[in-house]
N, CA, C and O atoms as a GROMACS GRO file, in nm:
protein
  440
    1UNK      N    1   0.044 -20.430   7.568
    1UNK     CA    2   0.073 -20.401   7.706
    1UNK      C    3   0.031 -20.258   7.736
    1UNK      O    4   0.066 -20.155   7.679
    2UNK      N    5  -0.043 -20.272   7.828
    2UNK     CA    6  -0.069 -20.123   7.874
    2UNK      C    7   0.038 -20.086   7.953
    2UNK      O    8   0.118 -20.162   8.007
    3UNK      N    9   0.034 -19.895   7.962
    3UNK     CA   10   0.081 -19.816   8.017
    3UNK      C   11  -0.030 -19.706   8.096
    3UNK      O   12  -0.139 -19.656   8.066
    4UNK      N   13   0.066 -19.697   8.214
    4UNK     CA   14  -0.048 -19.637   8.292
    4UNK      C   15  -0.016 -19.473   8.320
    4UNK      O   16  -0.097 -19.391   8.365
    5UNK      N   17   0.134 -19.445   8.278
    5UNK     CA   18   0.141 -19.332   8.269
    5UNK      C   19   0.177 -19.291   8.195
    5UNK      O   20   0.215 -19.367   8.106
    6UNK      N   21   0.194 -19.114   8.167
    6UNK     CA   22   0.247 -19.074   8.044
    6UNK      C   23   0.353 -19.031   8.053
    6UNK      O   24   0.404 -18.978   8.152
    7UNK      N   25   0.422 -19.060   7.892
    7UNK     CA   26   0.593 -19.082   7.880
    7UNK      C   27   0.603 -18.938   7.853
    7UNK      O   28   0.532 -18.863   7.786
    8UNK      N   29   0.742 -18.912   7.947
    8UNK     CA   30   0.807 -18.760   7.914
    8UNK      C   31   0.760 -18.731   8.040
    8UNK      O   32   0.804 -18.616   8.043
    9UNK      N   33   0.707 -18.744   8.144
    9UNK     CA   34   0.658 -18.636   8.238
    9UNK      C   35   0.731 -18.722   8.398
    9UNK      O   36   0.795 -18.827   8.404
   10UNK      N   37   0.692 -18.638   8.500
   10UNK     CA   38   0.736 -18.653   8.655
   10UNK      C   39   0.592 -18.589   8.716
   10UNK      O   40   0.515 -18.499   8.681
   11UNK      N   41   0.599 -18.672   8.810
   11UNK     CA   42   0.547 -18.625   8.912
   11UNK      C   43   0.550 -18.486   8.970
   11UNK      O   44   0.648 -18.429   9.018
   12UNK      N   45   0.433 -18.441   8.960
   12UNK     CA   46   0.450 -18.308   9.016
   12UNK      C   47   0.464 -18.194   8.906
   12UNK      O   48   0.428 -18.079   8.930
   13UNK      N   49   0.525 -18.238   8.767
   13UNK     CA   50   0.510 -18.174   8.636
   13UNK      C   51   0.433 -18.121   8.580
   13UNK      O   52   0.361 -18.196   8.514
   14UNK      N   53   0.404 -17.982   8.571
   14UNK     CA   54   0.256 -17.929   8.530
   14UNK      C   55   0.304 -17.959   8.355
   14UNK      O   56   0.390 -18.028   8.300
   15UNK      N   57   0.191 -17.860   8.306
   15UNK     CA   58   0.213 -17.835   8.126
   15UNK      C   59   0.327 -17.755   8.116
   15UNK      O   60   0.388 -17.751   8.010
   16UNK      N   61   0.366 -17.688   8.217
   16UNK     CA   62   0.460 -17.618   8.144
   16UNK      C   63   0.606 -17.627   8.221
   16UNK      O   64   0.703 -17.553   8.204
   17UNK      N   65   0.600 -17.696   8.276
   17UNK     CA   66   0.742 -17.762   8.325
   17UNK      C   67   0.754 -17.687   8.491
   17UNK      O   68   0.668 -17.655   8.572
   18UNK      N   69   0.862 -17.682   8.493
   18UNK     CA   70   0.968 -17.560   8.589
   18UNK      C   71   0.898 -17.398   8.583
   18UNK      O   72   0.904 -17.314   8.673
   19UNK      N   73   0.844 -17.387   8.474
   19UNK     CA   74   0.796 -17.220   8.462
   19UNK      C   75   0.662 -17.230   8.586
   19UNK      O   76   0.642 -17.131   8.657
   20UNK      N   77   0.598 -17.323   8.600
   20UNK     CA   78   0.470 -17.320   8.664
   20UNK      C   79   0.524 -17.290   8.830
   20UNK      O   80   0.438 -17.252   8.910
   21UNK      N   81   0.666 -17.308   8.878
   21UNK     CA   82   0.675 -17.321   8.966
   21UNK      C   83   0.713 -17.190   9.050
   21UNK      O   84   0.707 -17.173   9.172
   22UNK      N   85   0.759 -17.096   8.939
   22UNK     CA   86   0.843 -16.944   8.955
   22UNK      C   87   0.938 -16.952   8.873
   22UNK      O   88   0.950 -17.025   8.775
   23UNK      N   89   1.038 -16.837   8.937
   23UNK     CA   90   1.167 -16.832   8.869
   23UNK      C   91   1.260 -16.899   8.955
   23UNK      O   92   1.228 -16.901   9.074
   24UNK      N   93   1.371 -16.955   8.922
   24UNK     CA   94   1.470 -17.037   8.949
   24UNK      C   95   1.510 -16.957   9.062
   24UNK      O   96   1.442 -16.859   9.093
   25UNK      N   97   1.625 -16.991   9.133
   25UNK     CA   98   1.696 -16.930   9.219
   25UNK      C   99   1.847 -16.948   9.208
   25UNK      O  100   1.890 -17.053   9.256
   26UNK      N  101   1.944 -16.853   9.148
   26UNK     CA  102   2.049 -16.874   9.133
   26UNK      C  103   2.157 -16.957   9.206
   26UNK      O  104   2.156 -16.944   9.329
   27UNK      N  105   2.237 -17.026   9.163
   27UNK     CA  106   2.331 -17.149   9.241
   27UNK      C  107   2.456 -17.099   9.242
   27UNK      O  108   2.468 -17.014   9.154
   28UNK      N  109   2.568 -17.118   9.313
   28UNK     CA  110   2.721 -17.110   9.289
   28UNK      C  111   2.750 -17.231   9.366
   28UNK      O  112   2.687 -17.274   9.462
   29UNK      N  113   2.853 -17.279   9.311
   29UNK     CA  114   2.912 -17.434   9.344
   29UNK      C  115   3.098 -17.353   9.381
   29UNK      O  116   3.191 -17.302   9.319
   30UNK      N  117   3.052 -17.397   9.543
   30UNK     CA  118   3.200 -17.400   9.611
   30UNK      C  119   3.264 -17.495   9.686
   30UNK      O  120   3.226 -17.566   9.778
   31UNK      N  121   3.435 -17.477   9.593
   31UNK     CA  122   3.497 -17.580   9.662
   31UNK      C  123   3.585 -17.580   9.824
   31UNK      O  124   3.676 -17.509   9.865
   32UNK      N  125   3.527 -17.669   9.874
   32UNK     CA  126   3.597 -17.703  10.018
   32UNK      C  127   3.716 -17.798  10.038
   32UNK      O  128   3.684 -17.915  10.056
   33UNK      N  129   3.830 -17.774  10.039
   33UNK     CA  130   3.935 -17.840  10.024
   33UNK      C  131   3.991 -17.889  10.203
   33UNK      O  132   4.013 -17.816  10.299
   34UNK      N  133   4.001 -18.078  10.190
   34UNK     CA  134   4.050 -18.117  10.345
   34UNK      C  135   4.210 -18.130  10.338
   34UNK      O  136   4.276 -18.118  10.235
   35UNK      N  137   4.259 -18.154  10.462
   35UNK     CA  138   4.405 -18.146  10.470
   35UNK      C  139   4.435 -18.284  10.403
   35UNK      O  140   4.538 -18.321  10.458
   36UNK      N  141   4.397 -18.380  10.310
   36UNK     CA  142   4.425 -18.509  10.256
   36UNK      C  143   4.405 -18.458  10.108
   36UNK      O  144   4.467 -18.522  10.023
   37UNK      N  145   4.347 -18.381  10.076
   37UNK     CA  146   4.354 -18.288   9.936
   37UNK      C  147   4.239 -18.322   9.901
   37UNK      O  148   4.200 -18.273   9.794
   38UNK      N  149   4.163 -18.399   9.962
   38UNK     CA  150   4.002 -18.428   9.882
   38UNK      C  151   3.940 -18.290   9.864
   38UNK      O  152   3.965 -18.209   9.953
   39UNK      N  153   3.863 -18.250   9.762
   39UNK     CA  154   3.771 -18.159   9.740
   39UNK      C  155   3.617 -18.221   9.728
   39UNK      O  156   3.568 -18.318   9.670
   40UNK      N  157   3.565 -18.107   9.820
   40UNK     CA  158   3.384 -18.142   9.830
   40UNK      C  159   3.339 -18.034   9.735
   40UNK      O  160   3.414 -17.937   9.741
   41UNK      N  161   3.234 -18.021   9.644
   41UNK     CA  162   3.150 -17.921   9.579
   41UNK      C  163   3.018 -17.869   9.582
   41UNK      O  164   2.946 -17.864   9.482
   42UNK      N  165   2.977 -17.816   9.736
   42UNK     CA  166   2.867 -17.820   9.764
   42UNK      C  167   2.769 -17.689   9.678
   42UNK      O  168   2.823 -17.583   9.648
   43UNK      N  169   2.644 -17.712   9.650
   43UNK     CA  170   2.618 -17.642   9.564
   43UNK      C  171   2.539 -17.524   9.644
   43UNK      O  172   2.467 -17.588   9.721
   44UNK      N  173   2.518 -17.412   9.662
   44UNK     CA  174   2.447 -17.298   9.751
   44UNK      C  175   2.372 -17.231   9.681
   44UNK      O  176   2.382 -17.247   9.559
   45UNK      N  177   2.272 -17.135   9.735
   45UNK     CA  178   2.174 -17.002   9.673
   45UNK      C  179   2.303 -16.920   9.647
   45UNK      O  180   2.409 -16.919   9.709
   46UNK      N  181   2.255 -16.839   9.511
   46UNK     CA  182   2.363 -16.756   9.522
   46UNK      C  183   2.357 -16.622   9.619
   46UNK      O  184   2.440 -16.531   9.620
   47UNK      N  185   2.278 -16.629   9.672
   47UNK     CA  186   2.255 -16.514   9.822
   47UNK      C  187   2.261 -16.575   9.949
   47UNK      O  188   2.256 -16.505  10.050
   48UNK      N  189   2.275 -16.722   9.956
   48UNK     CA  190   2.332 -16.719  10.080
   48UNK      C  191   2.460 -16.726  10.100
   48UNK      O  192   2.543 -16.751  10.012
   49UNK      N  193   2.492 -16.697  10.257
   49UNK     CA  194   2.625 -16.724  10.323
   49UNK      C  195   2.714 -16.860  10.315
   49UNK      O  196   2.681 -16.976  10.339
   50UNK      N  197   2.815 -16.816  10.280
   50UNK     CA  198   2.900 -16.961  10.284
   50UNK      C  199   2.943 -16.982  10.371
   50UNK      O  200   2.992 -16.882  10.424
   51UNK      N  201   2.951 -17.050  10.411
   51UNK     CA  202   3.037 -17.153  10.541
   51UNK      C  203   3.177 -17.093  10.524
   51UNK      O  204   3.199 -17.036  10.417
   52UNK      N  205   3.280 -17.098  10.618
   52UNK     CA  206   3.455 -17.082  10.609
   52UNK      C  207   3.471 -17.246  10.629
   52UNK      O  208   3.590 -17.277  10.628
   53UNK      N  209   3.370 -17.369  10.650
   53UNK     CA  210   3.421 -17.490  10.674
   53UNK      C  211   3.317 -17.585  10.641
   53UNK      O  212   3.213 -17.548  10.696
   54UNK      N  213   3.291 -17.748  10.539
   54UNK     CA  214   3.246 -17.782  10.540
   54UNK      C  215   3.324 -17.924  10.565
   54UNK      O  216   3.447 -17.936  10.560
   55UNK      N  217   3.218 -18.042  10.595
   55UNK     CA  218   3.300 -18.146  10.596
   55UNK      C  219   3.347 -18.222  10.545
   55UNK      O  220   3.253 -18.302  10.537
   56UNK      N  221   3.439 -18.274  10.492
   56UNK     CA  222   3.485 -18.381  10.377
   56UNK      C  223   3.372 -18.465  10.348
   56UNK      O  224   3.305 -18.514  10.439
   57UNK      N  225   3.336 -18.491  10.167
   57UNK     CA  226   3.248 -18.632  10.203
   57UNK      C  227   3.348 -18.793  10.245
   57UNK      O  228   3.323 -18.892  10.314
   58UNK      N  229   3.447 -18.757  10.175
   58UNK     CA  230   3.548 -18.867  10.165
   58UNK      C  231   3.624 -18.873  10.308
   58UNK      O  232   3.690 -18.976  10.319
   59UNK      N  233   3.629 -18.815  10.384
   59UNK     CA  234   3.735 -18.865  10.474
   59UNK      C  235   3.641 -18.802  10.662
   59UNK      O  236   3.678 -18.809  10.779
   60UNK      N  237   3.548 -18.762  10.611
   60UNK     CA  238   3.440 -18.639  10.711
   60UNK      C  239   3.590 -18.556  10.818
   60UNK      O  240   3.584 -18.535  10.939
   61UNK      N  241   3.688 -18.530  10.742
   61UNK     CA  242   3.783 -18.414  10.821
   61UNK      C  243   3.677 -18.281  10.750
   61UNK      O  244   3.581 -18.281  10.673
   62UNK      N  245   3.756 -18.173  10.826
   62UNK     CA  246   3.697 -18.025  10.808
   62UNK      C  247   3.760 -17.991  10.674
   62UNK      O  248   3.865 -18.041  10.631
   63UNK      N  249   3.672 -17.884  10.601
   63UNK     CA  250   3.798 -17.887  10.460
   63UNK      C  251   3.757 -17.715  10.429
   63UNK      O  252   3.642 -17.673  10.418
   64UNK      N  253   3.846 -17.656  10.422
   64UNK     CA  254   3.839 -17.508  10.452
   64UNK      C  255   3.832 -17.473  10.246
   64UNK      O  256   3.856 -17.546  10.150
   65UNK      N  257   3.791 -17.339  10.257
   65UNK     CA  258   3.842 -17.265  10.138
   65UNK      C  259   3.952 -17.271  10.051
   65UNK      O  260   3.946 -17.308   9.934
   66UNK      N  261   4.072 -17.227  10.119
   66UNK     CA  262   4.212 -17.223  10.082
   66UNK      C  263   4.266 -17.392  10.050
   66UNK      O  264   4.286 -17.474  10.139
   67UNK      N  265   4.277 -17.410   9.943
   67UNK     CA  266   4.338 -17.549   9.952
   67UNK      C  267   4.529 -17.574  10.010
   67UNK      O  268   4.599 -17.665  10.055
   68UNK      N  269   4.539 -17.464   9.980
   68UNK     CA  270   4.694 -17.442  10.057
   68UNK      C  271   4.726 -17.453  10.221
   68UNK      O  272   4.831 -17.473  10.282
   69UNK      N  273   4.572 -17.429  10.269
   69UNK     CA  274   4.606 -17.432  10.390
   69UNK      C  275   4.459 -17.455  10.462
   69UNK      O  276   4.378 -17.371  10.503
   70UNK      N  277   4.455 -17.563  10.461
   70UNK     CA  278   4.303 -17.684  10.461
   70UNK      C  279   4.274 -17.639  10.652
   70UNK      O  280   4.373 -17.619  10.723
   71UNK      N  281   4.191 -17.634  10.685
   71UNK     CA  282   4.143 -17.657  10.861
   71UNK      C  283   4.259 -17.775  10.921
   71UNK      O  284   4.288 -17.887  10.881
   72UNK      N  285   4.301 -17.699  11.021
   72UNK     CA  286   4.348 -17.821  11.114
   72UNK      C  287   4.219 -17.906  11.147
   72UNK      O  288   4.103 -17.864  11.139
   73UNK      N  289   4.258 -18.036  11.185
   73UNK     CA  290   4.183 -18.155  11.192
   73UNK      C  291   4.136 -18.165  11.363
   73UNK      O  292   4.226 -18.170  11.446
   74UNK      N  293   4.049 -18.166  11.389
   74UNK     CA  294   4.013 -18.191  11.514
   74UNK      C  295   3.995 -18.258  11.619
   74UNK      O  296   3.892 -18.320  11.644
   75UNK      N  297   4.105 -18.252  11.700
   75UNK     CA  298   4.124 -18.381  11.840
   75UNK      C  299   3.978 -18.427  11.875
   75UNK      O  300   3.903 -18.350  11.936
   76UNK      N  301   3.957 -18.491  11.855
   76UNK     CA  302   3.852 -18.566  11.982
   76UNK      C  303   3.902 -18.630  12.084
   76UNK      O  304   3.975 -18.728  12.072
   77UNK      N  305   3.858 -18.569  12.218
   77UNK     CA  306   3.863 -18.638  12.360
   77UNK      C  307   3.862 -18.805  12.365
   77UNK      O  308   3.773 -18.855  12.297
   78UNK      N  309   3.917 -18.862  12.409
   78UNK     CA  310   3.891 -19.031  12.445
   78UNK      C  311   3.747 -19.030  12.470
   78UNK      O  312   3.671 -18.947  12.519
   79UNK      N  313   3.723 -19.210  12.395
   79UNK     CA  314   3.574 -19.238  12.462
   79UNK      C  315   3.526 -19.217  12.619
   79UNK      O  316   3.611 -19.222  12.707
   80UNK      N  317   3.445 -19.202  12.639
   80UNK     CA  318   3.357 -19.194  12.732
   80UNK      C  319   3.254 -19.299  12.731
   80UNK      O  320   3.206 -19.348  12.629
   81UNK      N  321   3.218 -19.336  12.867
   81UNK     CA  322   3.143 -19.461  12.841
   81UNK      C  323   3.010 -19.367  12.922
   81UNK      O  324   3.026 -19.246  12.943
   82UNK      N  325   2.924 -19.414  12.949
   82UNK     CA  326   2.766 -19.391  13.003
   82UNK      C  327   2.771 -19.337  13.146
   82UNK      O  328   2.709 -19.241  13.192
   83UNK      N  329   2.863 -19.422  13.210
   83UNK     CA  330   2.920 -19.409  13.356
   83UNK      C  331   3.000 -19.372  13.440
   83UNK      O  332   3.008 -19.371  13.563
   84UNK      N  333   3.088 -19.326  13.311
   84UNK     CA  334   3.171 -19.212  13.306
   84UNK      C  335   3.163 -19.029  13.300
   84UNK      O  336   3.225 -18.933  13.346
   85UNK      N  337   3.030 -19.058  13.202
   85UNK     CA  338   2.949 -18.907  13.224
   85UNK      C  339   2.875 -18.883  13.332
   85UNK      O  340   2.846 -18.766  13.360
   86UNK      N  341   2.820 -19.016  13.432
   86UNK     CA  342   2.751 -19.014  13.540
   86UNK      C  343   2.833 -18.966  13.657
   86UNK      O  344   2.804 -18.878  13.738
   87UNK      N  345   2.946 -19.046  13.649
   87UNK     CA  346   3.047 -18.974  13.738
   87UNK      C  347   3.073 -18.860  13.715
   87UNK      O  348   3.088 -18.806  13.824
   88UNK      N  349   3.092 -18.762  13.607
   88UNK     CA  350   3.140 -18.612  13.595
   88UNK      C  351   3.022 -18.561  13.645
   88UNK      O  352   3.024 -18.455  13.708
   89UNK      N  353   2.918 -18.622  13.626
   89UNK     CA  354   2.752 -18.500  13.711
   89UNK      C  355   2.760 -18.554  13.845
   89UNK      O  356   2.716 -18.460  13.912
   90UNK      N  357   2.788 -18.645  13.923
   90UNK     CA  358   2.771 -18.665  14.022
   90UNK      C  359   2.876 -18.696  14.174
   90UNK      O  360   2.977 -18.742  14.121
   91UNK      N  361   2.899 -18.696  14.302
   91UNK     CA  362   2.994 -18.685  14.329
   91UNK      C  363   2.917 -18.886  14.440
   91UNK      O  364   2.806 -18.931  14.470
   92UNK      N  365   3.001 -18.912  14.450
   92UNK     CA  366   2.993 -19.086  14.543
   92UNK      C  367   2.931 -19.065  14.648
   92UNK      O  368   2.924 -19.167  14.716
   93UNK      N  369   2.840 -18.906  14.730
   93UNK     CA  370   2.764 -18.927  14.856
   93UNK      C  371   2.633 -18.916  14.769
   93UNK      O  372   2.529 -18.964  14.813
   94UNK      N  373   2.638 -18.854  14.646
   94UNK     CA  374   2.522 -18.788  14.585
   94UNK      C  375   2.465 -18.950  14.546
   94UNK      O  376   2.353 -18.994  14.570
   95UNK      N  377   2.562 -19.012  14.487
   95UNK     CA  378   2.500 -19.168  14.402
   95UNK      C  379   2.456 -19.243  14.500
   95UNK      O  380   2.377 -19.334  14.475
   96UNK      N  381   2.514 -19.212  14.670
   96UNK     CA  382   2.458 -19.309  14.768
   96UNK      C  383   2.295 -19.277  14.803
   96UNK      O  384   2.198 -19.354  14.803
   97UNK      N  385   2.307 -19.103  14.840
   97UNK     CA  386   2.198 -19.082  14.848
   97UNK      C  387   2.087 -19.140  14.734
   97UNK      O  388   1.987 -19.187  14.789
   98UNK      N  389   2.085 -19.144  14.641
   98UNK     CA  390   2.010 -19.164  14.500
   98UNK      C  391   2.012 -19.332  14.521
   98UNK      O  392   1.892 -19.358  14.525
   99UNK      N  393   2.054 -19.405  14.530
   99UNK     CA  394   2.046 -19.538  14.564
   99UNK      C  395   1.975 -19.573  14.696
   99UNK      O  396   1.913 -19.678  14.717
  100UNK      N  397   1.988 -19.497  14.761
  100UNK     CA  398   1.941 -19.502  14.899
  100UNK      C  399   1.760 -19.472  14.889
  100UNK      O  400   1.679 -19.532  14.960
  101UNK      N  401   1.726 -19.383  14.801
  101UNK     CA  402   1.632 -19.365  14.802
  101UNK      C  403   1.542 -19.407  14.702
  101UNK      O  404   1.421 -19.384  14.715
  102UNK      N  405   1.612 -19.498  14.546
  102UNK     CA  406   1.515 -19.616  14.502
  102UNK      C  407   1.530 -19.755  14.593
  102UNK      O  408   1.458 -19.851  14.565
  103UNK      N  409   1.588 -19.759  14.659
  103UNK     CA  410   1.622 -19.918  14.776
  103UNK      C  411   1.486 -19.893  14.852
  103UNK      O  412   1.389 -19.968  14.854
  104UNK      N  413   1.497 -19.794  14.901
  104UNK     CA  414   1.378 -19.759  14.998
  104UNK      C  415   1.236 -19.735  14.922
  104UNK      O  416   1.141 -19.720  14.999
  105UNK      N  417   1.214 -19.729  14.813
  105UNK     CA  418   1.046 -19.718  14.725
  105UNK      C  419   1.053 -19.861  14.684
  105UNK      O  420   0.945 -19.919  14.672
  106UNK      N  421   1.170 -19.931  14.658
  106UNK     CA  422   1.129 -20.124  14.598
  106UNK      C  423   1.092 -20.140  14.736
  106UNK      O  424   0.972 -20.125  14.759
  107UNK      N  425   1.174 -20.171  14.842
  107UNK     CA  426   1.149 -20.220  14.990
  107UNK      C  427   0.976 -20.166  15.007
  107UNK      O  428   0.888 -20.246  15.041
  108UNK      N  429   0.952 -20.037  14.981
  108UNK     CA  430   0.782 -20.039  15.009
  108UNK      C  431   0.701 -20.091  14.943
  108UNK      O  432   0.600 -20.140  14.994
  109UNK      N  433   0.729 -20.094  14.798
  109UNK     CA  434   0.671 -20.175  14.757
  109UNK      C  435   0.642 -20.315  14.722
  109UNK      O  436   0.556 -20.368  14.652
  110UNK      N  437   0.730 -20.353  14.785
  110UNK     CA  438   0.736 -20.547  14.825
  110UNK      C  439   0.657 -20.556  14.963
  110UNK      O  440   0.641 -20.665  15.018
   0.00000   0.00000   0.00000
């Protein structure tokens, strides 16, 4: 049976591994603790900025630093439907006018 590639290697793998690519870039792995006690371990550069909040993977609440005292959890507003946001942009002379004036481009064009 043939083989068409060679064993030990990846894609993208020069001769000399990881060295061909530079030097690494240092990691720190921090934990984000939610108010249900789940912990996330997201892994970062060690020069960048951390977040004060990431999101649960397990429960997607907010999950702060401090596990003693996790992010309050965040209200969301009631649904909203399509026509409901139409009404907050628009007021009932504005929707007449706007009706009034595709009625009148079908009517010309019939």
């Amino acid at each position: 049976m043939a083989r068409s590639g060679i064993r030990g290697s990846k894609v993208g793998a020069g001769p000399g591994g990881e060295t061909e690519r530079g030097p690494g870039v240092g990691r720190v792995m921090v934990t984000f603790w939610c108010a249900l006690g789940h912990s996330t371990r997201p892994v970062f550069a060690a020069t960048a900025d951390i977040p004060v909040t990431w999101d649960c993977q397990d429960c997607d609440r907010l999950g702060g630093l401090d596990p003693d005292n996790p992010p309050a959890p965040v209200v969301a507003g009631p649904f909203k439907t399509h026509l409901a946001y139409v009404r907050d942009r628009r007021s009932a002379a504005e929707a007449e006018a706007i009706l009034d004036e595709a009625l009148t481009k079908l009517r010309a064009v019939a």
